[in-house]
N, C-alpha and C positions, 0 to 999 in steps of 0.2 A: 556634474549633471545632477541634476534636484532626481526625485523618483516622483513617479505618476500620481495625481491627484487621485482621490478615492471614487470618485463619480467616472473618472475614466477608466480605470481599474475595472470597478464593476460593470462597467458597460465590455470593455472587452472579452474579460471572463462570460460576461450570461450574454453578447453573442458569440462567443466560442463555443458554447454548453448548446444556444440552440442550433447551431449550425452543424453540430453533430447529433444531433437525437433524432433526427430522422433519416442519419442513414443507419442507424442503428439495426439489429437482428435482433428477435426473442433469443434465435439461437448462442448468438454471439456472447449475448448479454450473458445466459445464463453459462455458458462456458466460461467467461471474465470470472463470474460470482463464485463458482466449484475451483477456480484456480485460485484465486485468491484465499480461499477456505485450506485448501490445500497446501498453498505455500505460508501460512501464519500456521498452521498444525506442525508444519516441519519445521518452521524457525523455532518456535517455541519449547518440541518436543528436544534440537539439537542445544537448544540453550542450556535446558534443565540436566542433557545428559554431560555436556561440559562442566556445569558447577558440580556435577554431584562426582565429576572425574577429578577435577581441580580438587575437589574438597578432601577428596581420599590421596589425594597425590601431597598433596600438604602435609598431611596427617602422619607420612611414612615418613618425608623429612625435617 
């Protein structure tokens, strides 16, 4: 099977994109926006706390 020319492609994609922007919510949106803030704080925060546990676990052996 070939994959999708680029003019279809983008056509698909931007009417997907407008086919959902009006059923959109101020509410929703900004709920998405705090969740997403929220879940990249804790990916980040659980990353940094694994190397710095890895790094002392290494260290002892």
């Amino acid at each position: 099977m070939s994959s999708p020319s680029n003019p279809t492609l983008v056509g698909t994609a931007g009417g997907t994109f407008l086919s959902v922007v009006p059923n959109l919510n101020s509410d929703d949106l900004i709920k998405t926006v705090v969740l997403a803030i929220v879940g990249a704080v804790v990916s980040f925060s659980i990353s940094v706390l694994l190397k710095f546990i890895t790094k002392k676990y290494k260290k002892k052996v």
